[in-house]
Structures are given as C-alpha cells and as structure tokens.
DOVO-790840 format. One record per residue: residue in one letter; x negated, y, z of N, C-alpha, C in turn. Coordinates in steps of 0.001 Angstrom, whole numbers, plus 500000, padded with zeros to 6 digits. Layout:
BEGIN
(pt 'a' (X Y Z) (X Y Z) (X Y Z)),
...
END
This chain:
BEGIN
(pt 'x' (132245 417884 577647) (133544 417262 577467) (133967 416502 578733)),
(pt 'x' (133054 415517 579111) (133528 415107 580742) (133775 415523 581745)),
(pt 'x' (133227 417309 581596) (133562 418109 582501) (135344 418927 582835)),
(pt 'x' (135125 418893 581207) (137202 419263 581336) (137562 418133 581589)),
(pt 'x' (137458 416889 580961) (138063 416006 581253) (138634 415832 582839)),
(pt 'x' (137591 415950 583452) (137654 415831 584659) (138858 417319 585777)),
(pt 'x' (138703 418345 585290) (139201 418986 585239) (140443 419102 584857)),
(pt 'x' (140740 419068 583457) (142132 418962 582877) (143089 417530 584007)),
(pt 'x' (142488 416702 584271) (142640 415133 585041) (143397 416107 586040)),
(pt 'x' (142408 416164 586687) (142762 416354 588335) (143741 417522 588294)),
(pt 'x' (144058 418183 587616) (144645 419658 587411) (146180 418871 587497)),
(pt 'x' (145885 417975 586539) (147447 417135 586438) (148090 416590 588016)),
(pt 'x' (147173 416451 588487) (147205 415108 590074) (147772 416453 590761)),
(pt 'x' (146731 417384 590811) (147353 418291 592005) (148836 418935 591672)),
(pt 'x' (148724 419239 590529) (150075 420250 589814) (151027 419074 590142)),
(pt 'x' (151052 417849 589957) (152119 416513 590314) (152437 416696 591720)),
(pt 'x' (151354 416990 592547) (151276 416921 594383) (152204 418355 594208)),
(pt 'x' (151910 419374 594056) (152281 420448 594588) (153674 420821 594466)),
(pt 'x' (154436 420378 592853) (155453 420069 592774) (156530 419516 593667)),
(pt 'x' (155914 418210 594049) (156404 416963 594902) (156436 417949 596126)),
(pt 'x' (155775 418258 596733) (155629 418952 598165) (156960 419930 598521)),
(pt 'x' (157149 420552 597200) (158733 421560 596946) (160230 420769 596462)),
(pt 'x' (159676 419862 596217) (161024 419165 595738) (161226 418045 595630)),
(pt 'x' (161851 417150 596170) (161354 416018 596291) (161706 415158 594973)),
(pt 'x' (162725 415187 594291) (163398 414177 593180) (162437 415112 592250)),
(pt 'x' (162416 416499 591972) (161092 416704 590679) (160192 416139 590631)),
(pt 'x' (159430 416615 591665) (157983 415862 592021) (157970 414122 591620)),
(pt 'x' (159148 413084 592045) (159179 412142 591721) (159327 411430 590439)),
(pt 'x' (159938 412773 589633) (160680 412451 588095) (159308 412325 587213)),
(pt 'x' (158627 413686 587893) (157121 414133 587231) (156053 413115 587568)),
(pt 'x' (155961 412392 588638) (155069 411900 588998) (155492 410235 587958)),
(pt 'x' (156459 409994 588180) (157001 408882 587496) (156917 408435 586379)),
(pt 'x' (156334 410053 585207) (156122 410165 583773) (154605 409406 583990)),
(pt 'x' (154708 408604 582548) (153413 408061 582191) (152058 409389 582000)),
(pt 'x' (152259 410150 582712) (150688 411340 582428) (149413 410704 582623)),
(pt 'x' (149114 409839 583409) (147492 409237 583458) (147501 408808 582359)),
(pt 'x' (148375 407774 581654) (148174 406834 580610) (148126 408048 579164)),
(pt 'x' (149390 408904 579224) (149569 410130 578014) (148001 410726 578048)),
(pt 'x' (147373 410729 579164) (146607 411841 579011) (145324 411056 578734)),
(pt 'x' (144845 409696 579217) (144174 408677 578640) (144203 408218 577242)),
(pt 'x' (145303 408237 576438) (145599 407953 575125) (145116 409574 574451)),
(pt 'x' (145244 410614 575081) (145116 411653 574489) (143247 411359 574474)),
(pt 'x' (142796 411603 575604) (141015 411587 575331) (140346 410387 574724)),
(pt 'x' (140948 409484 574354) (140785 408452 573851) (140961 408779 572197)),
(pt 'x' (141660 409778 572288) (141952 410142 570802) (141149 411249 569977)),
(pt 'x' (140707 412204 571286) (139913 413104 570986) (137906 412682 570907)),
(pt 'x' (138248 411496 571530) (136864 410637 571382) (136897 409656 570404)),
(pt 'x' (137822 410026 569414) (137467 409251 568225) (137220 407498 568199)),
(pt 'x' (138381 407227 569237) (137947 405264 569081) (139007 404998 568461)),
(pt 'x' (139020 403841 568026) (139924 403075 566907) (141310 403818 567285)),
(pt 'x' (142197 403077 566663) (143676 403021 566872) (143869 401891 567159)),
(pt 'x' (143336 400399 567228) (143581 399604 567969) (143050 400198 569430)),
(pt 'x' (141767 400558 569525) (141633 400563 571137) (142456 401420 571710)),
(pt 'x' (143051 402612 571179) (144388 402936 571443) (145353 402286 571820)),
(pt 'x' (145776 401900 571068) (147072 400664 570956) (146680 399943 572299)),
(pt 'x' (145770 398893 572171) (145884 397871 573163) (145913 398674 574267)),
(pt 'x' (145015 399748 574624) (145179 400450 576035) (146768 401014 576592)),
(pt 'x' (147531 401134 575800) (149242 401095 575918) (149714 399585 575848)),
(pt 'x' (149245 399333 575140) (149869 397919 575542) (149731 397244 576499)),
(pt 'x' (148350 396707 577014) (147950 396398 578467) (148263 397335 579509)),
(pt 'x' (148755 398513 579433) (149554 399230 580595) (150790 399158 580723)),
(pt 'x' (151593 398808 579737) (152640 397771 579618) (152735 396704 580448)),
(pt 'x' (151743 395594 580531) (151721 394846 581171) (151484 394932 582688)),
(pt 'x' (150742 396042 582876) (149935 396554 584013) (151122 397167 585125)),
(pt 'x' (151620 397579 584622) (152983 398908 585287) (153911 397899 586047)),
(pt 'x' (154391 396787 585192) (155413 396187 585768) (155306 395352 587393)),
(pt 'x' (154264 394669 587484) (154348 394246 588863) (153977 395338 589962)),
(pt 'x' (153283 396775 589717) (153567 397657 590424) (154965 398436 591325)),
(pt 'x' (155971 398148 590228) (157317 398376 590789) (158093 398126 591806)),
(pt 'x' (157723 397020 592628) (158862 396568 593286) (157520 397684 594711)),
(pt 'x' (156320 397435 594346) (155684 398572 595341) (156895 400010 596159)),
(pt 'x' (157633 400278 594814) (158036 402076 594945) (159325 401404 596179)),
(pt 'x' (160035 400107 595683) (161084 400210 596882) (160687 399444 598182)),
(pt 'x' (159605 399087 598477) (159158 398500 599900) (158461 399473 600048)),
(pt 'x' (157860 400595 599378) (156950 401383 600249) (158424 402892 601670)),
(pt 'x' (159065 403324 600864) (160134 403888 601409) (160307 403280 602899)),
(pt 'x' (160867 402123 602817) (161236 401118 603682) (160576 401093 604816)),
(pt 'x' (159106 400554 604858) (157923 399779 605494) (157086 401229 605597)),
(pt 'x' (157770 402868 605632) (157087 403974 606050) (157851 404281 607046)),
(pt 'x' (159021 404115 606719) (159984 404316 608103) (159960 403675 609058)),
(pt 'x' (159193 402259 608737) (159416 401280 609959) (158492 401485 610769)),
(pt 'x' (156966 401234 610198) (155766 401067 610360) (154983 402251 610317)),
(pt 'x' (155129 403107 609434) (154555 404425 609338) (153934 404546 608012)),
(pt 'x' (153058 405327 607368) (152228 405787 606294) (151106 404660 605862)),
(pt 'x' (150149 404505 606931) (149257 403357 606066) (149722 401911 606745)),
(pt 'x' (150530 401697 607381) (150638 400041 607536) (151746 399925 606012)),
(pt 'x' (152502 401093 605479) (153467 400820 604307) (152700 400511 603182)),
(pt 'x' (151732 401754 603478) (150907 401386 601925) (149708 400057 602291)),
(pt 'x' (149228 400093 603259) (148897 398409 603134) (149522 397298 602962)),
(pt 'x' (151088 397165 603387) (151759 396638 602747) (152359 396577 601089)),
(pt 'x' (152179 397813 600712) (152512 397846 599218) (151896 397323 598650)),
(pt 'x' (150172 397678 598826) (149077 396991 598216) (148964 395605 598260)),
(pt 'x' (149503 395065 599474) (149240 393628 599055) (150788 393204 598474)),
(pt 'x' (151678 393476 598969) (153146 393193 597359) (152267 393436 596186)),
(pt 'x' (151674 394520 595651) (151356 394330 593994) (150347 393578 594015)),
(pt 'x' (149634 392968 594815) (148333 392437 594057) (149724 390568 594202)),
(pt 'x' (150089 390330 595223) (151330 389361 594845) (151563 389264 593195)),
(pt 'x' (152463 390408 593157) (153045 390625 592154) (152066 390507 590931)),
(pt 'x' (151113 391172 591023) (150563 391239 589465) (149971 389806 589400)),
(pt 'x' (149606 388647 590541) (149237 387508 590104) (150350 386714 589777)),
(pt 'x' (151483 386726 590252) (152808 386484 589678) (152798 386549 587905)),
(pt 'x' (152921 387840 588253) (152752 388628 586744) (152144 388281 585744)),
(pt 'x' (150687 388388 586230) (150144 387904 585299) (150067 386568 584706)),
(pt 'x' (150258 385221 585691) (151021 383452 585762) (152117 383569 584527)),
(pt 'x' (153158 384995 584367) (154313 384784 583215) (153818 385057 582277)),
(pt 'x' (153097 386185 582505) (152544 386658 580731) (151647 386091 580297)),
(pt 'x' (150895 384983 581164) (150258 384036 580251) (151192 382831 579662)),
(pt 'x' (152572 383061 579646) (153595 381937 578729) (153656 382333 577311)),
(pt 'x' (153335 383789 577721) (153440 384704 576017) (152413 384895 575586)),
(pt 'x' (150901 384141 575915) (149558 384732 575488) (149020 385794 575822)),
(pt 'x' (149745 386447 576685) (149041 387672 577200) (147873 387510 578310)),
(pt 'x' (146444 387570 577887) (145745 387377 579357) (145204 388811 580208)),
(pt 'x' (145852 388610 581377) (145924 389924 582194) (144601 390208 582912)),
(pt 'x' (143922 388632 583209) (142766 388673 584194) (142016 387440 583605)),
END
C-alpha cells in the first residue's frame, strides 16, 4: 500500500508539473486545487482512521493554507527582480512571518497552530 501511495502521490506532482510547463493559467488552476490535502484525506480514508482524524486534518489545513498566500504574490515579483532562489528564499521567510502572525490570531479563537 505505501508503495502506490507513493506512486499514485508523485504521479499527481509530475502530471501538475507537466501541465504547468504547457500552459501556464492551467497548470496554475490545477496546481492551486487542494490535491495533496484531497488525496491525503483520501488515504487517510482508505486506512481506516477515525472521521475525526479526518476532519481535524482539513481543518488544520485550513488554518495552515492561509499565511502561505501572500507567498504566491511576492514570489512573481522578487523572481523578476532577484531571480529563482533569492525569490523563493524570500517567500520562505514571508510565510514562516506570516504563519507566526497567523498563528498569534488564531490563538484569539483557540486554535493552537504550534
């Protein structure tokens, strides 16, 4: 089973890349769909754990997703300026910003992120 898993996984990543490579707004629409998380809730389902551990694993990606975002419009930006990895070293440190941000609000609502 860990062996498709692994398989079926990566099948998704490349088929997302190869897309993207031909088109640029598909590739982005596709890549943009929740598939790690769909396809995590799916083996999670086929491995027989609760429906809470279901649940919460959507729910805490809920929480998880949002300070990632502001990543997608400084990375564009800070590739043109700087190039490929000074953007994404810059992205990376905006979300880890962000998700301690993030996570500072959603502990007003009881949510603990970390």
């Amino acid at each position: 089973m860990l062996i498709a898993k692994y398989l079926i996984t990566a099948a998704l990543i490349v088929l997302v890349s190869e897309i993207a490579k031909r088109n640029d707004q598909f590739g982005a629409l596709i890549a943009s769909l929740p598939l790690v998380t769909i396809t995590v809730l799916i083996w999670l389902k086929f491995e027989n754990q609760t429906a809470e551990k279901i649940s919460n694993h959507a729910w805490y990606t809920f929480w998880y997703v949002v300070p990632t975002l502001p990543m997608f419009a400084l990375f564009p930006w800070a590739n043109n300026q700087f190039g490929f990895w000074w953007a994404l070293l810059f992205s990376i440190a905006l979300t880890i910003i962000c998700f301690i941000g993030w996570s500072l609000f959603a502990k007003q609502f009881g949510v603990e992120l970390v």
